[in-house]
N, C-alpha and C positions, 0 to 999 in steps of 0.2 A: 501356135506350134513353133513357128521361127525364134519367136522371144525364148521359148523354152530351150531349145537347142543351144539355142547361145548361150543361157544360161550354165549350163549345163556344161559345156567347153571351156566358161571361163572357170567354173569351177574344179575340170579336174587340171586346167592349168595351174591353180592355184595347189592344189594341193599335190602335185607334182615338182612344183618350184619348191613349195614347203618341204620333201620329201629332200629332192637334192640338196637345199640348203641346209638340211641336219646333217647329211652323208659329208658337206663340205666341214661343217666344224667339227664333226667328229673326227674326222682324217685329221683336222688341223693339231684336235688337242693331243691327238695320240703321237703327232709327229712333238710335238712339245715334249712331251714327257719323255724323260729318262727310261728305259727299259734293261730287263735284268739279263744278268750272262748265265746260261745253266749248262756249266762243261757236261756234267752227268747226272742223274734222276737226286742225286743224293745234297746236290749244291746248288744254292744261289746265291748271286754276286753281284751287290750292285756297288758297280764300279766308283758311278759319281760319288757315293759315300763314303767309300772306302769299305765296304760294309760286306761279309760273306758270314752267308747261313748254311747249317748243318742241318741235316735231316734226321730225326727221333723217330722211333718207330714204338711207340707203348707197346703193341703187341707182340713186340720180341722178347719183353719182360713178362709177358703175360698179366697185360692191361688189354681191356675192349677199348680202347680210345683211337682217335685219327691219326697218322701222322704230321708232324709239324716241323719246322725249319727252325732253329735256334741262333742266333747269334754268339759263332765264337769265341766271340773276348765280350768284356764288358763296353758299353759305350763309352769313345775316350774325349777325352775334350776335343779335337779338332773334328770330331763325326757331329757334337751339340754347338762346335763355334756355328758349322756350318748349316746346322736347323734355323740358330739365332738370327745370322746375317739373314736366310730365306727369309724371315720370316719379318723381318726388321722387332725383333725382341732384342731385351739385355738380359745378364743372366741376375744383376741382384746383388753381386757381391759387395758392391759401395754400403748396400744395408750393413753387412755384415763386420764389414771394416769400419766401421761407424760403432757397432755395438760394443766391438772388440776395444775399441779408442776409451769407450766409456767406462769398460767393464775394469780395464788397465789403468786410468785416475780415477776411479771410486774406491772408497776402504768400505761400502756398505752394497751388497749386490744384490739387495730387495729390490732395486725397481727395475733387473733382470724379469722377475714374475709381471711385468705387465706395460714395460716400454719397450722390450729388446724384440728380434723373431726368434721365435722356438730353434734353437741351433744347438750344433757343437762343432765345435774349433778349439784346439790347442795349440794349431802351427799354423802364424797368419800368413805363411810363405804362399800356403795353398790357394789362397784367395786371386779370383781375375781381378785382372783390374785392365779398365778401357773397352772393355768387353772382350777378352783376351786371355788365354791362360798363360800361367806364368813361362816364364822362358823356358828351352826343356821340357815342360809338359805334355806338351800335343797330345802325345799319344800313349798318355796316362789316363788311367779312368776317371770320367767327369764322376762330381760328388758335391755336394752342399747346393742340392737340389731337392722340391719338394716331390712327391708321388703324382700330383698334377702335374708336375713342368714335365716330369716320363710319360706318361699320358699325351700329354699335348706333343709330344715329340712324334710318339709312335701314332697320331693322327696326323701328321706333317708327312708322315711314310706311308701311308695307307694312301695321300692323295696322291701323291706325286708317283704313287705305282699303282693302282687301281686294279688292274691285270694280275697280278703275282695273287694277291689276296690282302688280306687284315691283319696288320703288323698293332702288337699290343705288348703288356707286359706276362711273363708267365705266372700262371697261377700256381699257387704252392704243390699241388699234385703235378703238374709240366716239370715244376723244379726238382722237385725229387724223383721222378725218372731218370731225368736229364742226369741228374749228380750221381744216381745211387743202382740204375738200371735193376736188376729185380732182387741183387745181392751183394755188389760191393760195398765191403765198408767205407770205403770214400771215394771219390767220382777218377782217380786215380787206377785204382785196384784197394788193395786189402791189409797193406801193410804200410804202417805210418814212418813217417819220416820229418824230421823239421827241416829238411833241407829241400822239399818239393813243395809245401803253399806259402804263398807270400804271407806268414803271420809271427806274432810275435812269441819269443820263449816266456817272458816272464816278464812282474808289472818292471821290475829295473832294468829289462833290457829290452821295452816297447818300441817298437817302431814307430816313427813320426810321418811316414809318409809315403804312397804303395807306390808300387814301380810301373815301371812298362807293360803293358798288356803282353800276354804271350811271351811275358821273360821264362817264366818255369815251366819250359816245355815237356817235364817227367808228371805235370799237374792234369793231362789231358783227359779226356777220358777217350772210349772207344770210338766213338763219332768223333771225335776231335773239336771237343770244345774246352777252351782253357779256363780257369781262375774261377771255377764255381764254389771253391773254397781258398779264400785268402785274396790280397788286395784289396776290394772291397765287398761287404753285403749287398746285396741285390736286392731291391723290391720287389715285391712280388702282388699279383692279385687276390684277395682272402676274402672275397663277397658274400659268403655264408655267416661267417665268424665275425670280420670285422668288416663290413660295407663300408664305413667313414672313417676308416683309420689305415693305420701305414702300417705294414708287418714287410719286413724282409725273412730273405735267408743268407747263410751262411758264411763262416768268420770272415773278419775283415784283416787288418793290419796291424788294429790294433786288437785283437784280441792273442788273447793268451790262456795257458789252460792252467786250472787248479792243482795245484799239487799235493790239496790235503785229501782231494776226492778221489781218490782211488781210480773206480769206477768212473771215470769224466776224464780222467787222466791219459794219453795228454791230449786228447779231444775225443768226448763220444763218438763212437764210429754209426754210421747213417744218421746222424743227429737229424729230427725231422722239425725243430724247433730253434730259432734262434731269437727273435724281439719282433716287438710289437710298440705302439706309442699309441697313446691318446689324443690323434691326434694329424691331421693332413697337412699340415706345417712345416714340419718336421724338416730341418736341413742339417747334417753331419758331412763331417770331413771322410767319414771313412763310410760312406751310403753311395751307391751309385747303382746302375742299372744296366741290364741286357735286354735287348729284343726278342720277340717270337713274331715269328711268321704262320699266320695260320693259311692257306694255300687255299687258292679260288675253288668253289663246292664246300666247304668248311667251314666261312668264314659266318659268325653271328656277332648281332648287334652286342 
């Protein structure tokens, strides 16, 4: 009976000690972690990124869906240097500056289909180099990035804030609340202008390359998120339609509207369709990405 006793003692020592030494690293890792600023129910803010979310409400358009938290701007380069250095990653551009070297002494650009990466670039200005974006840039939308590297991003955010919730890309139904809420013609209001998205008038007067996040502050919508048309297309999630392929939304920089099309003219209003590719490879100069925030009780694998 004495042996038992003792036994008995060391074992709930044991699993006492075991009990405290969880309670100690968990306090340790939550003291590690970054934590977000929330002025009011409608904002989060997380500082170390530079990074502040907008709250969507689908059911004020008359959607059953949750609310979610949206990323303001697009992500710009200095919010992905700073994923990179975490992470100790580069971003790839030497690829591409490489392709670009080859594609400029070739007169024959067949072995584009099957030595280059699936890209598009017309202006090598835009290219990092050193793992750096170019001077000026910071706080430009990052771009000539794949749909996995956003991914991997927004799983770098999900650890390092655990508590907020599931930080991912938005899915084409999220984007088109976000842009279009239950009736605006464009995520603005209802009446177009060339002088509020960062895009371009025509093929001879295209722009080569988007500006500062949050330059066209007449571009917002009600929640106050910027550039969900023009600057660049956003990726989006399309897991029904396309599982393995890359679709974004909405014009970039370089788009421009048709002027024989009437009716398209000078941009569809709610356009709920922009590209798609065959393809998770896929890197462009004028493709880049936002965050969602899906908020703890919400959040799915």
């Amino acid at each position: 009976m004495v042996v038992r006793s003792t036994d008995s003692r060391m074992e709930k020592t044991l699993v006492l000690a075991l009990i405290l030494l969880g309670l100690w690293l968990a306090v340790g890792l939550a003291q590690g972690q970054p934590k977000a600023e929330r002025p009011n129910t409608n904002v989060v803010i997380l500082s170390q990124e530079k990074m502040t979310f907008r709250r969507i409400s689908p059911r004020q358009y008359g959607t059953n869906a949750a609310d979610f938290f949206l990323l303001e701007s697009e992500v710009t380069n200095e919010m992905y240097q700073r994923y990179l250095k975490s992470m100790g990653k580069t971003k790839g551009d030497h690829e591409l500056a490489e392709a670009e070297r080859k594609r400029m002494n070739s007169r024959d650009d067949k072995w584009l289909l099957s030595t280059s990466p699936v890209y598009d670039l017309s202006n090598p200005s835009l290219l990092w180099t050193n793992n750096s974006p170019p001077p000026g840039l910071s706080n430009h939308p990052v771009a000539l990035i794949t749909i996995e590297d956003t991914k991997s991003f927004c799983q770098w955010l999900s650890q390092r804030y655990p508590v907020e919730g599931f930080f991912r890309l938005p899915t084409v139904q999220e984007w088109l609340i976000a842009a279009y809420g239950d009736k605006r013609n464009y995520p603005w209001g209802d009446e177009w202008s060339f002088d509020i998205p960062c895009v371009s008038i025509s093929p001879d007067k295209q722009r080569s390359a988007p500006e500062r996040v949050k330059t066209q502050a007449k571009d917002r919508t009600p929640e106050g998120i910027y550039d969900l048309w023009g600057n660049v297309a956003e990726y989006v999630l399309d897991p029904k339609d396309f599982p393995n392929e890359t679709r974004w939304m909405g014009p970039s920089f370089k788009s421009y509207p048709l002027e024989g099309e009437k009716e398209l003219f000078p941009f569809k209003p709610r356009n709920d369709w922009w590209g798609y590719a065959h393809s998770s490879e896929l890197r462009s100069e004028d493709t880049g990405f936002r965050v969602l925030l899906e908020p703890n009780g919400h959040a799915t694998d």
